[in-house]
VOGU-3710 file (C-alpha; in Angstrom, 3 decimals, decimal comma):
1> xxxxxxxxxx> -22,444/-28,094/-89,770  -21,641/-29,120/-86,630  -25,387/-31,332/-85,845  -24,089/-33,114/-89,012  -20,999/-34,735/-87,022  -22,437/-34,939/-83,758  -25,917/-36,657/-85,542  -23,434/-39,397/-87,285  -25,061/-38,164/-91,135  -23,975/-39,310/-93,810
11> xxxxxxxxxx> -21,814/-35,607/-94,114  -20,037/-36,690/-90,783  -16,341/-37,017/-92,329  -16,447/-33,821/-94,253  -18,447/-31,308/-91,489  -15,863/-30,238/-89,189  -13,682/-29,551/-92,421  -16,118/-27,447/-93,836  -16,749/-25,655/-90,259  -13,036/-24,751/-90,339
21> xxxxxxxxxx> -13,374/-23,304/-93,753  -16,342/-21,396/-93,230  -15,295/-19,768/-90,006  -12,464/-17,909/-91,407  -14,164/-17,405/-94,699  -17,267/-16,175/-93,553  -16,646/-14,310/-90,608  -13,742/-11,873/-91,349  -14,899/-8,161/-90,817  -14,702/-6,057/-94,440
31> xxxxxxxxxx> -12,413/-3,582/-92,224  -10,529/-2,580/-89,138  -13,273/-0,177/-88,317  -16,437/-2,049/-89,230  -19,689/-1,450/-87,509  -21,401/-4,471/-86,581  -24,268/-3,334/-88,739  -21,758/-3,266/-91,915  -20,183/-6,664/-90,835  -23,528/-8,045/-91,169
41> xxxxxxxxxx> -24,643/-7,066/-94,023  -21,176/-8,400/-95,452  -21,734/-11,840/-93,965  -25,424/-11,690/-95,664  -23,989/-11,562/-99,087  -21,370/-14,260/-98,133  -23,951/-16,737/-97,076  -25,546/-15,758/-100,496  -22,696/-16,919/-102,369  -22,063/-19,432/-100,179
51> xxxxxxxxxx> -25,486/-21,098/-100,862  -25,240/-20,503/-104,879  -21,696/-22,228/-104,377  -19,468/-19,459/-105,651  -16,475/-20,544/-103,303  -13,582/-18,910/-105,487  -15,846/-15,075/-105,001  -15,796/-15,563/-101,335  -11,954/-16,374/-101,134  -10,975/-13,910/-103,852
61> xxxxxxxxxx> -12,536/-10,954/-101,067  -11,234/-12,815/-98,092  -7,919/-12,907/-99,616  -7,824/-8,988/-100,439  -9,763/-8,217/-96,843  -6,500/-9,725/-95,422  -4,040/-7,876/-97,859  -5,959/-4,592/-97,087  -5,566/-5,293/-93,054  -1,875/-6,370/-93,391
71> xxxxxxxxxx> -1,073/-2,908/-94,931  -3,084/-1,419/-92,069  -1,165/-3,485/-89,332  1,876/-2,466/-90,464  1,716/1,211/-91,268  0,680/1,842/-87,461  2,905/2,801/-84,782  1,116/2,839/-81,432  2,297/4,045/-78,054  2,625/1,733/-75,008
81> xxxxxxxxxx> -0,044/3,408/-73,188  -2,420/3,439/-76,338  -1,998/-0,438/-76,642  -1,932/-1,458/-73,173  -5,515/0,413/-72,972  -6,691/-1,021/-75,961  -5,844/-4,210/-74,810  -7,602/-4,062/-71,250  -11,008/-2,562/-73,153  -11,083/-5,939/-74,411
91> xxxxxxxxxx> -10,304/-8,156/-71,780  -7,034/-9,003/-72,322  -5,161/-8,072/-68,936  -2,815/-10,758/-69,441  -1,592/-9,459/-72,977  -1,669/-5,522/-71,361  0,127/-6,601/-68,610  2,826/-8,969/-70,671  3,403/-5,719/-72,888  5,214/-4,143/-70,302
101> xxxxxxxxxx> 7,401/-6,761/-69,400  11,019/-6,378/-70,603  12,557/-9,463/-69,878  10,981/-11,589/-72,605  13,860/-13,071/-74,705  11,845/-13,732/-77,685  12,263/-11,214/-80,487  9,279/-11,683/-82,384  8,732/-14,550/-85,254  10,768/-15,922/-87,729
111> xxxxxxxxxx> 10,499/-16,213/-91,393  9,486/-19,250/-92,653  12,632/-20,322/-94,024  14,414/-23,853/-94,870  16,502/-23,618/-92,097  14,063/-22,465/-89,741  11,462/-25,512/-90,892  14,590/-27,963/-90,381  14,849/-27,055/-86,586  11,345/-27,085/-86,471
121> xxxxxxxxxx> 10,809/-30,370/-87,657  13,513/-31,646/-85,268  11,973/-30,868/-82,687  9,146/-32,946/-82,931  10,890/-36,540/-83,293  8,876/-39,475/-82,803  9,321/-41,305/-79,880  9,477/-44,707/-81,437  8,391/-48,051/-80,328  7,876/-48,584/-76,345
131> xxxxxxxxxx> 9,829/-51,112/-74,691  7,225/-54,203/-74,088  7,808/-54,393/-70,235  6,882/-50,840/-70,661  3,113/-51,747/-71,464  0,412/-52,757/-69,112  -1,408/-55,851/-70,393  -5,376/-54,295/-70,168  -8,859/-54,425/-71,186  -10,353/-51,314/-71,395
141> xxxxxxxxxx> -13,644/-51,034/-71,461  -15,663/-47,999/-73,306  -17,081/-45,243/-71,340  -20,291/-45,615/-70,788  -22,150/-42,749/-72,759  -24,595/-41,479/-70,056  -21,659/-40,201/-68,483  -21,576/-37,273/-70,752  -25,301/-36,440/-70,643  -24,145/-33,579/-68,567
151> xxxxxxxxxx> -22,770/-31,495/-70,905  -25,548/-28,996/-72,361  -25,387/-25,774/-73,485  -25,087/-23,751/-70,650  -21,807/-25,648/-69,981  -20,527/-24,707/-73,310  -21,127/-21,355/-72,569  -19,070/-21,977/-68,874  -15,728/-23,069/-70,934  -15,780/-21,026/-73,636
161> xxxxxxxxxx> -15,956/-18,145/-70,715  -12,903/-19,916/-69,380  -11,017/-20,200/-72,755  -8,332/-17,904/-73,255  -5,754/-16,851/-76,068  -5,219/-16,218/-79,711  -6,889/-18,927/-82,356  -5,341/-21,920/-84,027  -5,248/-22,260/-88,211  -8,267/-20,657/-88,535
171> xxxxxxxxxx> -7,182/-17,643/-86,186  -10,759/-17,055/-84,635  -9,283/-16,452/-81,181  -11,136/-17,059/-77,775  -13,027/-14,069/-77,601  -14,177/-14,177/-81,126  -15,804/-18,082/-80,215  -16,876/-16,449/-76,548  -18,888/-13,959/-78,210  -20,263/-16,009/-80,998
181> xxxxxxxxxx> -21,472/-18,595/-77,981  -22,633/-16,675/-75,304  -23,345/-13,095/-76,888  -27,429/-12,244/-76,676  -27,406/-10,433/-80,135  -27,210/-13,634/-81,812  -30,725/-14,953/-80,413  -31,685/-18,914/-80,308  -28,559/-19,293/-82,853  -25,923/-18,960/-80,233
191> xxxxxxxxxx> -28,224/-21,319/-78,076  -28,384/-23,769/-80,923  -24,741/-23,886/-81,406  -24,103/-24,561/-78,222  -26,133/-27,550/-77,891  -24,263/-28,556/-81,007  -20,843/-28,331/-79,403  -22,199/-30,286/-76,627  -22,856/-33,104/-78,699  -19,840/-33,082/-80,888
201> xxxxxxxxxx> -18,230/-33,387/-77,114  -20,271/-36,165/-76,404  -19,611/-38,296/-79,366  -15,855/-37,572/-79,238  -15,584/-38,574/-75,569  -17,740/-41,643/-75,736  -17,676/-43,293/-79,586  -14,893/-44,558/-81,828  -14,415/-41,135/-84,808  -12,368/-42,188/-87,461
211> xxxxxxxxxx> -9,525/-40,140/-87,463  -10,258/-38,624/-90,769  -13,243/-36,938/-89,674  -10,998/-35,034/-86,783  -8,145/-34,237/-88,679  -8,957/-30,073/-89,532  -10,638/-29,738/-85,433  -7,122/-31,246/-83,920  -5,349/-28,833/-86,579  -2,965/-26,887/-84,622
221> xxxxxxxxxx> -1,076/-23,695/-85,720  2,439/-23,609/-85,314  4,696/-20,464/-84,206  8,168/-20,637/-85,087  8,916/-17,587/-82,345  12,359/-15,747/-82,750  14,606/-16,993/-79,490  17,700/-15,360/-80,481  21,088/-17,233/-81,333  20,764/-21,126/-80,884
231> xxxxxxxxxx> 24,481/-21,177/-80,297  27,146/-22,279/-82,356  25,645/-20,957/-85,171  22,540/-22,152/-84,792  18,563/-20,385/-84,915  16,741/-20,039/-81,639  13,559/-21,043/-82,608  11,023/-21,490/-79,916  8,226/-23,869/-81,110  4,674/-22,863/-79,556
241> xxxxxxxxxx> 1,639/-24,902/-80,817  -1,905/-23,148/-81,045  -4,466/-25,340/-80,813  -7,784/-24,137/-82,187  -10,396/-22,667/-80,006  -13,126/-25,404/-80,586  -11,201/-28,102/-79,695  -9,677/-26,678/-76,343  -13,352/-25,679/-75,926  -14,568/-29,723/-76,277
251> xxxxxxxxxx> -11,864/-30,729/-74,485  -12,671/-28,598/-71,455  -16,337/-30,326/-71,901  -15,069/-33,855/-71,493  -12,570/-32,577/-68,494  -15,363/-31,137/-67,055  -17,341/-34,411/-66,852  -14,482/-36,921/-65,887  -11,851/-34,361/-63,767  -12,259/-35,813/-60,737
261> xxxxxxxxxx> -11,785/-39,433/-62,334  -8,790/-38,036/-63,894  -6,784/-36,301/-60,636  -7,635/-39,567/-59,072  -5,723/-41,607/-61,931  -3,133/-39,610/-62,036  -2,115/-39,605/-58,575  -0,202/-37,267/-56,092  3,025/-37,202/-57,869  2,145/-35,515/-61,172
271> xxxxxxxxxx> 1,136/-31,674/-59,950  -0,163/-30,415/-63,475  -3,389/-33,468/-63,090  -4,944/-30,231/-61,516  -4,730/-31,367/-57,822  -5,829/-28,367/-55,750  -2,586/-26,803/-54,015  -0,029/-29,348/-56,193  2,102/-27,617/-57,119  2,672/-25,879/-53,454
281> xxxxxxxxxx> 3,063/-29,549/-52,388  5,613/-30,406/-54,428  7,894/-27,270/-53,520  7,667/-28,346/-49,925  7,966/-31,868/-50,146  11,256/-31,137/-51,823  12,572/-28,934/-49,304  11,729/-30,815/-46,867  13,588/-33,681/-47,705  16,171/-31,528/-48,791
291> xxxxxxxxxx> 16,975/-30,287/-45,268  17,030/-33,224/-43,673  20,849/-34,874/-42,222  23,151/-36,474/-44,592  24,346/-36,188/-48,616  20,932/-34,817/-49,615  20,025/-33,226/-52,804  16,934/-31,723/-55,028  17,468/-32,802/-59,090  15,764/-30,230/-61,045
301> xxxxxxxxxx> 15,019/-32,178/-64,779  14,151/-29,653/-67,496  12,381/-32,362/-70,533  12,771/-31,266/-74,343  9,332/-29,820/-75,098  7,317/-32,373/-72,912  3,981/-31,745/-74,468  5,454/-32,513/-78,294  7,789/-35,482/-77,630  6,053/-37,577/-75,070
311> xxxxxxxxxx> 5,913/-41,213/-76,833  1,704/-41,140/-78,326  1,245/-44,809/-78,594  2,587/-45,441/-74,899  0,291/-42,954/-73,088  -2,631/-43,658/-74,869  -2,216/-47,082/-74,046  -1,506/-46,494/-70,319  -4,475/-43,724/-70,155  -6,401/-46,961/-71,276
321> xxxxxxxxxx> -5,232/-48,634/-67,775  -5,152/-45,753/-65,109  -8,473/-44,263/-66,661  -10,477/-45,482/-69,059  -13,230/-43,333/-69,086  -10,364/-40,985/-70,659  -9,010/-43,510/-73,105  -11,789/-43,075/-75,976  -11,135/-39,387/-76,042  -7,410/-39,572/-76,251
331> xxxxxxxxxx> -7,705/-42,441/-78,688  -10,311/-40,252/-80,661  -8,099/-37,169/-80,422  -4,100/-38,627/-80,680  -4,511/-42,153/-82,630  -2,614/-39,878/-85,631  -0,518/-37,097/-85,786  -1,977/-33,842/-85,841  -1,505/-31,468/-88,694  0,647/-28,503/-87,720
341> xxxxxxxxxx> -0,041/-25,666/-89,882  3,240/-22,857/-89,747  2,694/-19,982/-91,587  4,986/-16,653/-91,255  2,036/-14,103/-93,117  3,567/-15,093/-96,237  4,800/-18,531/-96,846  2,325/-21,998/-95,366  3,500/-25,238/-94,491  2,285/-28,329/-93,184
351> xxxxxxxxxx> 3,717/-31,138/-90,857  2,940/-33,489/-88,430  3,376/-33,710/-85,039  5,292/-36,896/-84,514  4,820/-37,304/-80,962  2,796/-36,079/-78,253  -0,160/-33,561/-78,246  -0,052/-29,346/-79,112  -0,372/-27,150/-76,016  -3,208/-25,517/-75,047
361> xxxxxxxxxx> -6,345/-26,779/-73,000  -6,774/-28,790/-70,083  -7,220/-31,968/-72,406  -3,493/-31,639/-73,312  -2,615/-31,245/-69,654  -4,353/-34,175/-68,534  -3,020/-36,260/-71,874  0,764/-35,569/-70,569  -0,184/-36,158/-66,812  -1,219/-39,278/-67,521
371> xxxxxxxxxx> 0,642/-40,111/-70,609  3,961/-40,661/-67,950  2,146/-42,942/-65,784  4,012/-46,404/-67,365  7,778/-44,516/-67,212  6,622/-43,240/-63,183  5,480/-46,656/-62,635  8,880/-48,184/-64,145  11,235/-45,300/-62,026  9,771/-46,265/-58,873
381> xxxxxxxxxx> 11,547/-49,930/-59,048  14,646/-47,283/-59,628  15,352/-46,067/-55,926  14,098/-46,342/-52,147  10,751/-44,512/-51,845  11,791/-44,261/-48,331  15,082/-42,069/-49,133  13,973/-40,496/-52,821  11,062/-39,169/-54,135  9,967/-38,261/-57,327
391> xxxxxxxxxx> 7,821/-35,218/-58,396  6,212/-34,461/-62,401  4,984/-31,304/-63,602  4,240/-31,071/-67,497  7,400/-30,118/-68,989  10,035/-31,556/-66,423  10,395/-34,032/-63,018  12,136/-33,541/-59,713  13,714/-36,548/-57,612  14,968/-35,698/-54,167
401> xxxxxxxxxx> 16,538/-37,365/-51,219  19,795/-39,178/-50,667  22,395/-38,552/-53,440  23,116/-42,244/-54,258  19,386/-42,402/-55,034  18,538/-39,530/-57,133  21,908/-40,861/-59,189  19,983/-43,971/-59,596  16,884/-42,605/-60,517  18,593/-40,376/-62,979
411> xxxxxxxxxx> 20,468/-43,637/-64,860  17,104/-45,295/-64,894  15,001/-41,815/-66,226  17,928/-41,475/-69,266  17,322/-44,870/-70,030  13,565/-45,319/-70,039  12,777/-41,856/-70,696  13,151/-41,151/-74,409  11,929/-44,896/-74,447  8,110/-43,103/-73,541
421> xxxxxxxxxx> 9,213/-39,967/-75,359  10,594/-37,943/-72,302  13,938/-36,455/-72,919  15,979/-35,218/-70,262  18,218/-32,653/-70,967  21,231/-32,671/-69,030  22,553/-28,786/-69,789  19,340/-27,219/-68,519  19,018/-29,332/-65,118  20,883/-28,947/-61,865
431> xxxxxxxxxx> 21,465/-30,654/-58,550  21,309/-28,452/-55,979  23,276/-29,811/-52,790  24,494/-28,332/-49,832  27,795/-26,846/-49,642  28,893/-29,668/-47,164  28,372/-32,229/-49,912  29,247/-29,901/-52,960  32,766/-31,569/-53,952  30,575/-35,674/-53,602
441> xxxxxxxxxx> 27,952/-34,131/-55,571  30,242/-32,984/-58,482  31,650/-36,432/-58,299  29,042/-38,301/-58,249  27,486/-36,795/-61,649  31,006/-35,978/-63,311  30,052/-36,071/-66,982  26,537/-36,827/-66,674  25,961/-33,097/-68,364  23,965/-32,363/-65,309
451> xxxxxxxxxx> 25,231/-28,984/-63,515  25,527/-28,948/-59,711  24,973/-26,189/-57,746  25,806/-25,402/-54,147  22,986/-23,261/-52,493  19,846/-23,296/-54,341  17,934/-22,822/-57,263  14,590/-21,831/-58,460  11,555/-24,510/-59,319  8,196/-24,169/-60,535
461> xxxxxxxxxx> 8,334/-20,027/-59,554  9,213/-21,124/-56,109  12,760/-21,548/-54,671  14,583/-23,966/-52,563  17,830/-24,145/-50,870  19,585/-22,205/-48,042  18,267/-19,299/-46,258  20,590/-16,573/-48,106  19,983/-18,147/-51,274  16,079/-17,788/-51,354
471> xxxxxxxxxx> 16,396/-14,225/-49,788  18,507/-13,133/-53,011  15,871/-14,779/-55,262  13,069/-12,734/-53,720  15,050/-10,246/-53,631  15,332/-10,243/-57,602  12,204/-10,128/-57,814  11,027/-7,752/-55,771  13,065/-5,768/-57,801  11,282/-7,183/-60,962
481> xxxxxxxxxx> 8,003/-6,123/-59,700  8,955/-2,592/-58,217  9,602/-2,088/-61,613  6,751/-3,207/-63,319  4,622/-1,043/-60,721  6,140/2,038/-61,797  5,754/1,423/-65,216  1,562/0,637/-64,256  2,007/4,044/-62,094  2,457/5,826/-65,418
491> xxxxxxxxxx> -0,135/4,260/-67,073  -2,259/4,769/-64,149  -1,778/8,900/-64,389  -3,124/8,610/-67,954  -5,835/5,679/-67,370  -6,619/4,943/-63,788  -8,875/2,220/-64,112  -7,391/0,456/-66,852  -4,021/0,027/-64,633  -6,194/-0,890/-61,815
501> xxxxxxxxxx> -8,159/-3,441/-63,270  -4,278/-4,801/-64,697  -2,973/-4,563/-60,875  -5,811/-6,432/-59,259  -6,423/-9,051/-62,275  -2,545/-9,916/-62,833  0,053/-7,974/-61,544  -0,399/-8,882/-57,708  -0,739/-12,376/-58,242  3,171/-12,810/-59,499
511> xxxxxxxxxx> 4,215/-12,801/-56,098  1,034/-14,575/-54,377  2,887/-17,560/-55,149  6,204/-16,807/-53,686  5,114/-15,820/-50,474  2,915/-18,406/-49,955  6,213/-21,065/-50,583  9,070/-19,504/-49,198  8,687/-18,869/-45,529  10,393/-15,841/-43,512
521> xxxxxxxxxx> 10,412/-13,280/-46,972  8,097/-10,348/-45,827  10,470/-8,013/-44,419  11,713/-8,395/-48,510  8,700/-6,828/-49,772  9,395/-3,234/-48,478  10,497/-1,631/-51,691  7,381/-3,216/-53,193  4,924/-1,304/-50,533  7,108/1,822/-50,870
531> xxxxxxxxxx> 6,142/1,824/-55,206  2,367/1,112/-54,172  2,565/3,236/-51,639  4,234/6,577/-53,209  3,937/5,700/-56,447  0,818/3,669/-57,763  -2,297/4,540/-55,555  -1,462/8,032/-55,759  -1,422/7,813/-59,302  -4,787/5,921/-59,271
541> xxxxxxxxxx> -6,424/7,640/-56,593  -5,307/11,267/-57,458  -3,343/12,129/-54,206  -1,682/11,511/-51,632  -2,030/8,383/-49,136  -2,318/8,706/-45,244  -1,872/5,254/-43,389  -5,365/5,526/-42,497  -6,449/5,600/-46,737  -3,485/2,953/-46,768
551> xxxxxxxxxx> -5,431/0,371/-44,466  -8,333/1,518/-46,163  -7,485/0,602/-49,802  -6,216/-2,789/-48,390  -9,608/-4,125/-47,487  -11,742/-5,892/-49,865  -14,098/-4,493/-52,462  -16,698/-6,025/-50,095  -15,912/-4,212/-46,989  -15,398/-1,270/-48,925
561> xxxxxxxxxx> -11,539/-1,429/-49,951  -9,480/-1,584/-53,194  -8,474/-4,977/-52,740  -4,509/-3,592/-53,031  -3,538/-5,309/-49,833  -0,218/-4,784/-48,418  2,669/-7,349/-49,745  4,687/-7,246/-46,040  1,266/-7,856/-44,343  0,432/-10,772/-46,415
571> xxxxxxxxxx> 3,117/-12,465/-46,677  3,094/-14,716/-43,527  -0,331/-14,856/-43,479  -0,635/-16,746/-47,296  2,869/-18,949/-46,220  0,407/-20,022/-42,885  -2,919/-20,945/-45,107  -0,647/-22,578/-47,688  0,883/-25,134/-45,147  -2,600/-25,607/-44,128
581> xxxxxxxxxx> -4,321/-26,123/-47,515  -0,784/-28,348/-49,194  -0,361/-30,469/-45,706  -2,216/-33,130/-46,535  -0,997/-33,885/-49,699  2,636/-32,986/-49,191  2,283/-36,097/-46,517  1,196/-38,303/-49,875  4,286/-36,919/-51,725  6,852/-38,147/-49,061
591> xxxxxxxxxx> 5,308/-41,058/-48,617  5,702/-41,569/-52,632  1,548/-42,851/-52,816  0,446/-43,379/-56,376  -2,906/-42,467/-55,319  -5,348/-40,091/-53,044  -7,046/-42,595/-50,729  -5,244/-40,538/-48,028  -6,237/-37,385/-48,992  -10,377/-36,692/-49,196
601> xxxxxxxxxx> -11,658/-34,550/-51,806  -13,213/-32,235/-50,141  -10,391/-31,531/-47,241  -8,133/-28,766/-49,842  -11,523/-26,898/-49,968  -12,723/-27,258/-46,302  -9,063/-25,851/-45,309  -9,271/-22,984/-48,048  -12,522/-22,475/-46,428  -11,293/-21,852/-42,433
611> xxxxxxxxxx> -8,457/-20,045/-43,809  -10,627/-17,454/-45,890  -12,609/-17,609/-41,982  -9,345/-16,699/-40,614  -8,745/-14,038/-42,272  -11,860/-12,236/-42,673  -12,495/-12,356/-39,071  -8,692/-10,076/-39,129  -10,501/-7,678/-41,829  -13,496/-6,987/-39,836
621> xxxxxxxxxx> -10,964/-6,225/-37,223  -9,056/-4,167/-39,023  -12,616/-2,485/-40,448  -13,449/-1,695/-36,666  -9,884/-0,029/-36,012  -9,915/2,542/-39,251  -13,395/3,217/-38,031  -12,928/3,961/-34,956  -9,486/6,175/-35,816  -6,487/6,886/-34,010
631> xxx> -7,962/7,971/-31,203  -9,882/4,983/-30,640  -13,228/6,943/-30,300
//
């Protein structure tokens, strides 16, 4: 089905359709408990009727499959521990590990009703025409197609490994497609598929696809999750869009071929355009202009749902300008709106998406990354580079320097922004000044909605501000984490491994980030050691720990370890690589470039590179000391 797009047949408008009925109506399993030998046979008999044409059979016994595993679903009550295992004999640590989290505000999903589809469809508005001084006046040329000979199907079978999460309308998730492409079971089929998803990738990215033909593979499914009270009466409803599987998996493919092109377009000053160390750049850019002399000031700008509002027409014009090897894929893929499909397990609806693109996939990323380049380009006329700069991530924007500045850039961004689809919202961002310049902050952004806070505040999972500000942040969340170690301790007493493989493939990483952003913190980390140390590798390990086992476990698997290193340890030591691996580019950010002719490619990796040296020359040292014992002999 898929050959019959990617060949251009005369079935080329009606295949992917058809491939996004036949996945869910084909491969369902006949029960919760099916052997792979009765799921087979099962899918044998569907292809049977499928080839005499008896369609309504085939949904008639997909329709009481479902009814049958609904009943199922809901009749069972399983224990934490049960699920989290369950979930980590699968491969999905991030799931286990987000089940015992407690500070998720979102209660679930809501019912499909009126109301709920009202707020729903307001949050999608349409960004409306673009100014005309907005628009570039270009000629962009078509990509040339050799450029995506590259992808093949051993490719396919490198991003579908990389794809992650639950399934769009036809709710084949990740691992259902991972397994389909790169299981061994299914013989040359899986290879032939793959080379059929390569070329479906290949024609999308480099020929003009009418947008009929696309409509069910940019199908998105739409989850109306349960946020609690909107205020003032109103439902929290917390939009999430689910693209399918098969198109985050093409769009990876054409990523994969014109990345580089792509963080080169897009510049230093958007950190989603996956830069290497970006985002890291961006947090101390910002501080470092924050602490300089004078009425300074960091603007944190929270958007309204960045990825569904930005302005369609606008960024796939200016994509056309800053990289137009990109522009035939994002003219393919967003030319119309793409069907939402919201459905609560009883009641389905369809809308469109107005504006913008559905999360999910490193094509959507790179969309929105370069989607702001025209409003960027028109802010930059806003201020004085040389006193103000100006920072994008995907849902939001920071501007900081002088005060008079940022309140420019601010006038200018509520101006143009909903112009290109970007709307600022003023209750959800804050100004975070110094407390010498607190009372001229307030005044300065009196009724501008925009709160103003004297200290600090928290960006991108980092934190900036004063000294006693940051420390209570990390403080917070050492807390946080002590307490989601204990809870892994228990699982660990029951399933050692399983909370293990959670520790090393998720947990630790939460706080990676912190300490390699916020300087001066490890002395903060001791309750954190004291859990792992009393509480989790005892309950993994079986015992007790001596501080020889300690420096032991903290070593690599490679040199014979557990990988658990030591949060108070590490701490200075990731802050040091991080300034090392970010320097370059946080030089770019001051300097407000629009592109990376001052930065080389290769320099974040050669950096990485002497700081992974660095540090494993300290490891063998520390191998040699344990070794050689207290006693030194």
């Amino acid at each position: 089905l898929v050959l019959l797009f990617a060949d251009q047949t005369a079935w080329r408008g009606l295949s992917l359709s058809v491939v996004h009925v036949f996945v869910p109506l084909m491969l369902q399993g006949p029960s919760m408990n099916s052997k792979a030998r009765t799921s087979a046979g099962f899918l044998a008999l569907g292809l049977a009727g499928w080839g005499e044409g008896d369609l309504q059979s085939l949904v008639d016994g997909a329709g009481e499959v479902r009814v049958r595993l609904s009943r199922l679903a809901g009749g069972r009550e399983t224990g934490c521990h049960v699920a989290f295992a369950g979930l980590m004999l699968v491969g999905r640590v991030g799931g286990a590990v987000g089940l015992m989290d407690g500070s998720s505000d979102v209660g679930g999903v809501h019912r499909l009703t009126r109301r709920v589809g009202t707020v729903l469809a307001c949050g999608r508005p349409d960004a409306g025409p673009a100014p005309r001084q907005l628009k570039m006046e270009i000629a962009t040329p078509g990509p040339q197609p050799v450029v995506f000979e590259g992808i093949d199907g051993r490719m396919v079978c490198g991003v579908a490994g990389d794809v992650h999460g639950s399934g769009g309308p036809t709710l084949l998730d990740a691992d259902g497609w991972g397994h389909i492409l790169c299981c061994g079971s299914c013989g040359g089929a899986s290879e032939r598929l793959c080379g059929s998803i390569a070329g479906l990738a290949g024609c999308v990215g480099a020929r003009g696809v009418g947008p009929a033909a696309l409509e069910e593979l940019l199908a998105c499914r739409l989850v109306p999750l349960d946020g609690g009270n909107g205020g003032r009466g109103g439902v929290g409803v917390g939009p999430v869009g689910v693209g399918g599987v098969l198109r985050r998996i093409v769009g990876g493919l054409v990523i994969g071929v014109l990345g580089n092109g792509i963080r080169h377009a897009a510049g230093p000053l958007r950190a989603c355009a996956g830069l290497g160390a970006g985002v890291g750049a961006s947090v101390r850019a910002a501080r470092e202009r924050w602490g300089l002399p004078g009425a300074r000031g960091v603007l944190l700008v929270d958007a309204d749902n960045a990825f569904g509002t930005i302005g369609r027409g606008l960024a796939v014009h200016g994509i056309g300008g800053l990289c137009p090897p990109f522009h035939r894929f994002v003219s393919n893929a967003c030319r119309r709106p793409a069907m939402l499909v919201v459905c609560d397990g009883e009641t389905t609806e369809y809308m469109g998406s107005r504006g913008g693109c559905a999360r999910g996939g490193v094509a959507a990323v790179a969309f929105c990354a370069l989607g702001v380049g025209p409003l960027i380009a028109e802010l930059s006329s806003a201020f004085d580079a040389s006193a103000c700069e100006q920072i994008w991530c995907a849902d939001g924007s920071t501007a900081a320097g002088r005060l008079e500045e940022i309140k420019r850039w601010w006038g200018s961004l509520c101006i143009r922004g909903p112009q290109c689809g970007c709307r600022p919202k003023p209750s959800e961002s804050v100004l975070i000044v110094g407390e010498d310049c607190l009372r001229l902050a307030k005044r300065m952004f009196g009724g501008s909605g925009v709160g103003v806070a004297g200290g600090g505040g928290r960006r991108l999972g980092a934190v900036l501000g004063t000294g006693e500000f940051g420390g209570g942040y990390v403080g917070d969340g050492v807390a946080e984490w002590v307490g989601d170690v204990e809870q892994l301790s228990g699982v660990g007493r029951v399933d050692p491994q399983a909370a293990y493989a959670a520790f090393t493939g998720a947990l630790c990483h939460g706080w990676t980030f912190v300490q390699r952003t916020v300087p001066g913190i490890s002395e903060l980390f001791g309750p954190l050691e004291c859990a792992l140390r009393h509480g989790f590798l005892p309950a993994v390990v079986g015992g007790g720990v001596s501080d020889v086992e300690r420096g032991l476990f903290a070593l690599p698997v490679g040199l014979g370890g557990l990988g658990i290193s030591g949060p108070v340890e590490g701490s200075d030591f990731e802050f040091r690589a991080s300034v090392g691996v970010a320097g370059g580019l946080r030089r770019l950010i001051l300097d407000q470039q629009s592109t990376l002719d001052g930065c080389r490619t290769g320099t974040v990796a050669e950096v990485t590179r002497d700081c992974l040296r660095d540090g494993e020359v300290g490891l063998l040292r520390r191998v040699t000391e344990i070794v050689a014992g207290p006693s030194g002999g």
